[in-house]
Backbone as a printed PyTorch tensor [residue, N CA C, xyz], in Angstrom:
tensor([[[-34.8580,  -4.6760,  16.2860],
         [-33.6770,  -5.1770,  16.8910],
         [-32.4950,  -5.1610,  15.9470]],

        [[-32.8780,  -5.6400,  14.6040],
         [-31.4790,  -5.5800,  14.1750],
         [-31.1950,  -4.0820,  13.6730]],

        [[-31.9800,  -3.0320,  13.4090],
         [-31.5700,  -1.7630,  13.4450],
         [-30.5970,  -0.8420,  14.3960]],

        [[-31.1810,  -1.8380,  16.1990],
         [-30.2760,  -1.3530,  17.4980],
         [-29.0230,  -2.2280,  16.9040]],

        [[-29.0220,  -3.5070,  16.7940],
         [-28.1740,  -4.1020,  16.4640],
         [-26.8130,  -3.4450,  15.3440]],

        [[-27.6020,  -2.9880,  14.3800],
         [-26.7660,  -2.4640,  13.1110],
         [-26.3620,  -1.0980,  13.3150]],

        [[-26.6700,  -0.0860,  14.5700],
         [-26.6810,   1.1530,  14.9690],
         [-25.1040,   0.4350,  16.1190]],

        [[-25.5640,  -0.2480,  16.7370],
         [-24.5020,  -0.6050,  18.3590],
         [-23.2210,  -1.1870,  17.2990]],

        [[-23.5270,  -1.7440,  15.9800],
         [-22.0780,  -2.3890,  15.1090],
         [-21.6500,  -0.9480,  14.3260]],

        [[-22.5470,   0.0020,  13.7200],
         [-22.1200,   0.9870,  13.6110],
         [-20.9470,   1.8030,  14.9980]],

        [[-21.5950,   2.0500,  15.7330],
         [-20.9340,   2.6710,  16.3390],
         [-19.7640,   1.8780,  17.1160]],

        [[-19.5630,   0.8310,  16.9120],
         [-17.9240,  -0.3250,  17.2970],
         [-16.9790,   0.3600,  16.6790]],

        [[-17.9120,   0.1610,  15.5790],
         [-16.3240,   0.3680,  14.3180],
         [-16.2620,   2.0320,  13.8870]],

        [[-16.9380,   2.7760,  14.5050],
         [-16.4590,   3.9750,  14.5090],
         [-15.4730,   4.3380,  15.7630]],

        [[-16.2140,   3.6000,  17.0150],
         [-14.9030,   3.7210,  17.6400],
         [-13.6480,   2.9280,  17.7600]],

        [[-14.0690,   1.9730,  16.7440],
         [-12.3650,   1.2100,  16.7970],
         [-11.9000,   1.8520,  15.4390]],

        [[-12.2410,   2.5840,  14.6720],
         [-11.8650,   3.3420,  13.8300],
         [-11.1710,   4.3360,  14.1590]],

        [[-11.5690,   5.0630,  15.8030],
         [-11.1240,   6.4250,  15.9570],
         [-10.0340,   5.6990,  17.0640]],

        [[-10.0500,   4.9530,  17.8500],
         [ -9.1800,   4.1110,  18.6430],
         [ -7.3940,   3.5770,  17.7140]],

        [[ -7.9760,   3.4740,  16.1740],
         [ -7.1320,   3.0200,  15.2260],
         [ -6.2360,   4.5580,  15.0110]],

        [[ -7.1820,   5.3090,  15.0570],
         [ -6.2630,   6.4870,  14.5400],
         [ -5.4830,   7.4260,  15.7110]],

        [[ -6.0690,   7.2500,  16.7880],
         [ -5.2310,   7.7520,  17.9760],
         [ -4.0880,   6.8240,  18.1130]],

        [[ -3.9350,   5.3930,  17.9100],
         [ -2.9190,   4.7990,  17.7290],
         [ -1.8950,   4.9840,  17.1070]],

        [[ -2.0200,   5.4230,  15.6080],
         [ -1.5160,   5.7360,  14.9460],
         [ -1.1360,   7.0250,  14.9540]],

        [[ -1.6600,   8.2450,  15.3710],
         [ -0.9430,   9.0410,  15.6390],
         [ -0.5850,   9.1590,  16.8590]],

        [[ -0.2700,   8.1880,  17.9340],
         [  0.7040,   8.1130,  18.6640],
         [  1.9270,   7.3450,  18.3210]],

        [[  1.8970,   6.4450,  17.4750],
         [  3.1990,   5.8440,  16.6810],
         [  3.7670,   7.3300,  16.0870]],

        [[  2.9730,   8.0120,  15.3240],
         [  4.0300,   9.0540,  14.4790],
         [  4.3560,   9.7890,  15.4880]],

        [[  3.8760,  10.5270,  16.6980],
         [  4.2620,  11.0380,  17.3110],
         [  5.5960,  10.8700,  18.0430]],

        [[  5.4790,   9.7450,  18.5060],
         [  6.7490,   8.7010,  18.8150],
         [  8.0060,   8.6780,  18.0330]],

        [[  7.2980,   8.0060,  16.4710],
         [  8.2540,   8.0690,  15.8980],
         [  9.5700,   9.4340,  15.5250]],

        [[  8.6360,  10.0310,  15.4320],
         [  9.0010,  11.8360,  14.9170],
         [ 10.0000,  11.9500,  16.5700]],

        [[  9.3950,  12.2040,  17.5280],
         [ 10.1920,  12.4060,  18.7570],
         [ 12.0110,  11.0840,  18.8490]],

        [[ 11.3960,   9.7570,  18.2640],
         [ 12.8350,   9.1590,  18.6410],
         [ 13.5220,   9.6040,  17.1090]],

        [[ 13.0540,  10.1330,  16.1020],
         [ 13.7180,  10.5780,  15.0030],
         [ 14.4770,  11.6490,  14.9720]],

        [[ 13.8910,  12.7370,  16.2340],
         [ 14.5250,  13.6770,  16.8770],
         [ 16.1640,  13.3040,  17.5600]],

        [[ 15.4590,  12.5850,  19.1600],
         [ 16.3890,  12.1430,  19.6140],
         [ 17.4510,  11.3770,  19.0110]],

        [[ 17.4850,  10.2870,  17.9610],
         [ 18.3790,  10.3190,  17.2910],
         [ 19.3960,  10.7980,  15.9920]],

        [[ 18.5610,  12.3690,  15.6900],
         [ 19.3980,  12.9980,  15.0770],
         [ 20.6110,  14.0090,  16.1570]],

        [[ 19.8700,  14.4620,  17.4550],
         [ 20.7300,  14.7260,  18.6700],
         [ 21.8420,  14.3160,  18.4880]],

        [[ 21.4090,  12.6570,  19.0860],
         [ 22.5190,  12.4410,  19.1360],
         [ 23.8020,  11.9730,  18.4410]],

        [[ 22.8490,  11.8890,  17.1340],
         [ 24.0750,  11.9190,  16.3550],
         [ 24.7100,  13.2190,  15.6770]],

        [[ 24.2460,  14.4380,  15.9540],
         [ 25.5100,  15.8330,  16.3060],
         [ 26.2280,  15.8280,  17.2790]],

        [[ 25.7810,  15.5420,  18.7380],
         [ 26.5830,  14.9290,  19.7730],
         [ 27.6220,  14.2170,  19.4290]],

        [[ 27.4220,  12.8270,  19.2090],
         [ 28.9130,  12.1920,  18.4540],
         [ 29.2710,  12.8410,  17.5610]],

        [[ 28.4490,  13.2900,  16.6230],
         [ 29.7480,  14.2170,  15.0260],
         [ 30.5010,  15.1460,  16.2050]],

        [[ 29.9600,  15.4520,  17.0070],
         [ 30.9800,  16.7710,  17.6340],
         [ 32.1060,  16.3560,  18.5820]],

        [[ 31.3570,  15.1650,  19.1380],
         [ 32.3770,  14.2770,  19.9630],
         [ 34.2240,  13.9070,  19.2270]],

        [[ 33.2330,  13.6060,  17.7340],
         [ 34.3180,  12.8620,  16.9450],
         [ 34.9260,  13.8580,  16.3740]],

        [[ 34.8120,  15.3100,  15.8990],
         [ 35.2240,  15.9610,  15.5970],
         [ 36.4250,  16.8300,  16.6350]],

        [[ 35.8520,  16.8660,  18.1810],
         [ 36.6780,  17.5820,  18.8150],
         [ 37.4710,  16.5200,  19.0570]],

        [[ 37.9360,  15.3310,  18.7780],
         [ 38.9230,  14.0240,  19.1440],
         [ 39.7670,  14.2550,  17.8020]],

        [[ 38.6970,  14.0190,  16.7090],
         [ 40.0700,  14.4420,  15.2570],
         [ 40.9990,  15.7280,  15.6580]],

        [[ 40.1200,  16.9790,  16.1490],
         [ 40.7130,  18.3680,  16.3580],
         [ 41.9490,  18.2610,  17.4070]],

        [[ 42.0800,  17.4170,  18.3390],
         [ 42.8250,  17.5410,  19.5630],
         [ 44.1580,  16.6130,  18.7670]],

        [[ 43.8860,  15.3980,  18.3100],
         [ 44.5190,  14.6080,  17.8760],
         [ 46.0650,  15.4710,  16.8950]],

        [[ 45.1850,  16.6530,  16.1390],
         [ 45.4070,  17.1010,  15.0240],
         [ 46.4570,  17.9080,  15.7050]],

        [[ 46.0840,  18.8300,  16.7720],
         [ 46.5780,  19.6140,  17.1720],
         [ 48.0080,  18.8270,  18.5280]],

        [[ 47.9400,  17.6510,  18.5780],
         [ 48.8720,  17.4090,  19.1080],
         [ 50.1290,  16.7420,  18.4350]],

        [[ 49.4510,  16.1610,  16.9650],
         [ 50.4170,  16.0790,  16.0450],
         [ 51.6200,  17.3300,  15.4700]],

        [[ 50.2960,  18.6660,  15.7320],
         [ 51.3510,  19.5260,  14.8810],
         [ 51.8540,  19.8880,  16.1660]],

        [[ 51.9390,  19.6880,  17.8780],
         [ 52.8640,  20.6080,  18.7300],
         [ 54.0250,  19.6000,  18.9100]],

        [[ 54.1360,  18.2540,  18.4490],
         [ 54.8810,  17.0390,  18.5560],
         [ 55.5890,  17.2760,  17.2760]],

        [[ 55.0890,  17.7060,  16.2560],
         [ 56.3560,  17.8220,  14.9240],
         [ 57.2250,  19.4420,  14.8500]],

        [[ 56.1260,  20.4360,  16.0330],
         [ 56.6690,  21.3130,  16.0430],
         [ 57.8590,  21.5840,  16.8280]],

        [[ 57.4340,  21.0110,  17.9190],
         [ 58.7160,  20.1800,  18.8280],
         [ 60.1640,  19.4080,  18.2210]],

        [[ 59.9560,  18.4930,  17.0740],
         [ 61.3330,  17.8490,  16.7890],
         [ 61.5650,  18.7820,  15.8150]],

        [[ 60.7670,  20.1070,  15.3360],
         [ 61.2630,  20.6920,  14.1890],
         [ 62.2100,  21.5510,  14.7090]],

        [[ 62.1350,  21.8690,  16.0380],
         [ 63.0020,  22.6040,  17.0750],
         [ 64.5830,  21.7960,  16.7990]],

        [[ 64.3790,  20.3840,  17.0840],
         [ 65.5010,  19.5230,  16.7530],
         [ 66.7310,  19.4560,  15.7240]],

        [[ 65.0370,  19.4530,  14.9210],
         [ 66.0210,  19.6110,  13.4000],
         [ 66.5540,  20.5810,  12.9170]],

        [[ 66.2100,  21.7350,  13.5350],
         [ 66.6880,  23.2240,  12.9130],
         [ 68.4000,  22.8540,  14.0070]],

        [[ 68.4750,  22.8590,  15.3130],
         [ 69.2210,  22.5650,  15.8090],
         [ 70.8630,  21.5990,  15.0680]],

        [[ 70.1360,  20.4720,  14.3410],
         [ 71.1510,  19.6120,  14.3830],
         [ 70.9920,  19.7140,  12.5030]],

        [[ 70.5570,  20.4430,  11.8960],
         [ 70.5570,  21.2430,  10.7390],
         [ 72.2270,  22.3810,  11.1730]],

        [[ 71.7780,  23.4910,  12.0390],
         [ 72.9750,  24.2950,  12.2590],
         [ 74.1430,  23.6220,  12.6810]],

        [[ 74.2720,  22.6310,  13.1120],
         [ 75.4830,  21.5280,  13.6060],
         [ 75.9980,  21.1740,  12.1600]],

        [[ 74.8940,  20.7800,  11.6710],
         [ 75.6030,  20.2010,  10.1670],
         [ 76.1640,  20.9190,   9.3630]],

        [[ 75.5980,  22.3700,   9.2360],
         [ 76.4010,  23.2870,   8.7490],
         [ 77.2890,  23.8090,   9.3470]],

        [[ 77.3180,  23.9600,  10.5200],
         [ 78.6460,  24.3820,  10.8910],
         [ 80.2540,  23.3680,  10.9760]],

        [[ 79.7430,  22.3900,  11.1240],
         [ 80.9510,  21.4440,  10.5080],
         [ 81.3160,  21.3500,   8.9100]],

        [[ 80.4050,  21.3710,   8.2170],
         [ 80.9010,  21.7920,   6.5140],
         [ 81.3220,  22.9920,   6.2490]],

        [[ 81.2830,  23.8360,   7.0720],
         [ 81.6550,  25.2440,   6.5680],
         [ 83.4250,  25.2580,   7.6630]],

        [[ 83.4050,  24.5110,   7.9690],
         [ 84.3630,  24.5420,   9.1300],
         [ 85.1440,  22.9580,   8.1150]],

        [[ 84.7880,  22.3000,   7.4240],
         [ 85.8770,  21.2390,   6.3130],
         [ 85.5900,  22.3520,   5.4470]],

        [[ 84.9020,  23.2320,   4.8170],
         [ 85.4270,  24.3000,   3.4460],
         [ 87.0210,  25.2680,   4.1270]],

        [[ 86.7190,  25.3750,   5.2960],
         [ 87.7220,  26.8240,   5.6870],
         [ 88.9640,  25.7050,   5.6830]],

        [[ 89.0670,  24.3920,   6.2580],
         [ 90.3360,  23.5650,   6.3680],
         [ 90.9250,  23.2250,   5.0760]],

        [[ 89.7130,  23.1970,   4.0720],
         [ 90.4320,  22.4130,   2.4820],
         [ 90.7990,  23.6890,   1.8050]],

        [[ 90.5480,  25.4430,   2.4700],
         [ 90.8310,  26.4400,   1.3530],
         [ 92.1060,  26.5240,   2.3510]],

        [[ 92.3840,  26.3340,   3.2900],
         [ 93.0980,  27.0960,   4.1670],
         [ 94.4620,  25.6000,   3.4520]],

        [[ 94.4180,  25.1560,   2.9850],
         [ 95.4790,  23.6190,   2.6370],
         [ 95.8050,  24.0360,   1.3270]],

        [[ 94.9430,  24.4960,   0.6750],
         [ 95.3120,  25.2490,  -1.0060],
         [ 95.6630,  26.7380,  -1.3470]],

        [[ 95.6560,  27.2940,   0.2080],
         [ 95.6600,  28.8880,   0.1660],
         [ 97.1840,  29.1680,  -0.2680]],

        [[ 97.8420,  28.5730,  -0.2330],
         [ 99.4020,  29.0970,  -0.1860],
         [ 99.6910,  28.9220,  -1.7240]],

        [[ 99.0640,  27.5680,  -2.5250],
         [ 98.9950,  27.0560,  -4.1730],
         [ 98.0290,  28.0840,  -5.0380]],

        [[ 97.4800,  28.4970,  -4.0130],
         [ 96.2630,  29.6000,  -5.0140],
         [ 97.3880,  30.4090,  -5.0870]],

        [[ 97.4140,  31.4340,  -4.4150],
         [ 98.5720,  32.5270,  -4.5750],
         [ 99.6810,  32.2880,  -5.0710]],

        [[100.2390,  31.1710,  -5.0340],
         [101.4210,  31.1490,  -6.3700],
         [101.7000,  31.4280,  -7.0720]],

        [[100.0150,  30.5960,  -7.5950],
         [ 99.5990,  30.3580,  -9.0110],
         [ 99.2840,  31.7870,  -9.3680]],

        [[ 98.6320,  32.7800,  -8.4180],
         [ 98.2550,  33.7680,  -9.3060],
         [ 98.9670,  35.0030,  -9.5190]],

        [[100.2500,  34.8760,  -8.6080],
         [101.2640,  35.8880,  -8.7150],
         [102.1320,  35.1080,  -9.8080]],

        [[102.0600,  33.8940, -10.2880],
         [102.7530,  33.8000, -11.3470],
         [101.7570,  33.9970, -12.9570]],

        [[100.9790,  33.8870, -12.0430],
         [100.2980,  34.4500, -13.9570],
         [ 99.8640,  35.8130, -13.8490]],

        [[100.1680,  36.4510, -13.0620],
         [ 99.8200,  38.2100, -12.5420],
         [101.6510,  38.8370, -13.4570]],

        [[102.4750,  37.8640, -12.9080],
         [103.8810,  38.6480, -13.0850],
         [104.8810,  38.3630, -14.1990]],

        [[104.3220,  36.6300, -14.8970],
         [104.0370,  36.2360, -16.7080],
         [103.7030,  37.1290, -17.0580]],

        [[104.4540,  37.0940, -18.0490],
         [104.1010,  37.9010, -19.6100],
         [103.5810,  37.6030, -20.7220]]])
């Protein structure tokens, strides 16, 4: 009897031995699969977050490309009023220039 006995405890703990290890490799299995799924999805968001930086990026530069339109605009305004006070302040000294230089042209 205790031989059936020590044969029927043998064979428990071989199958809670092999019961232990199907467990366990259903944890890794598991694990490995949600280790998967959450590397997914975290390229999903990197790409998420990347095409949001990209759009962001790209609406910054059509918004500065836009007032750069502006500034070239009110850039040529600005120059054309300084070049328009140069022609008024030569055109006020034009008659003193030539004086001056037909008198030191016709000095001796």
């Amino acid at each position: 009897m205790d031989s059936v006995r020590g044969q029927r405890g043998i064979h428990m703990l071989l199958a809670a031995e092999q019961e232990a290890q199907e467990i366990i490799s259903k944890a890794r299995n598991m694990k490995t699969a949600r280790l998967k799924q959450a590397k997914d999805e975290a390229e999903w968001e990197a790409t998420a977050y990347r095409a949001s930086l990209e759009e962001d990026y790209k609406r910054k530069v059509s918004e500065a490309s836009g007032s750069s339109g502006w500034n070239v605009k009110k850039l040529d305004e600005e120059t054309e009023m300084k070049i328009q006070n140069l022609k008024d302040a030569s055109s006020k000294v034009h008659g003193d220039v030539i004086s001056m230089l037909l008198k030191h042209v016709t000095t001796v």
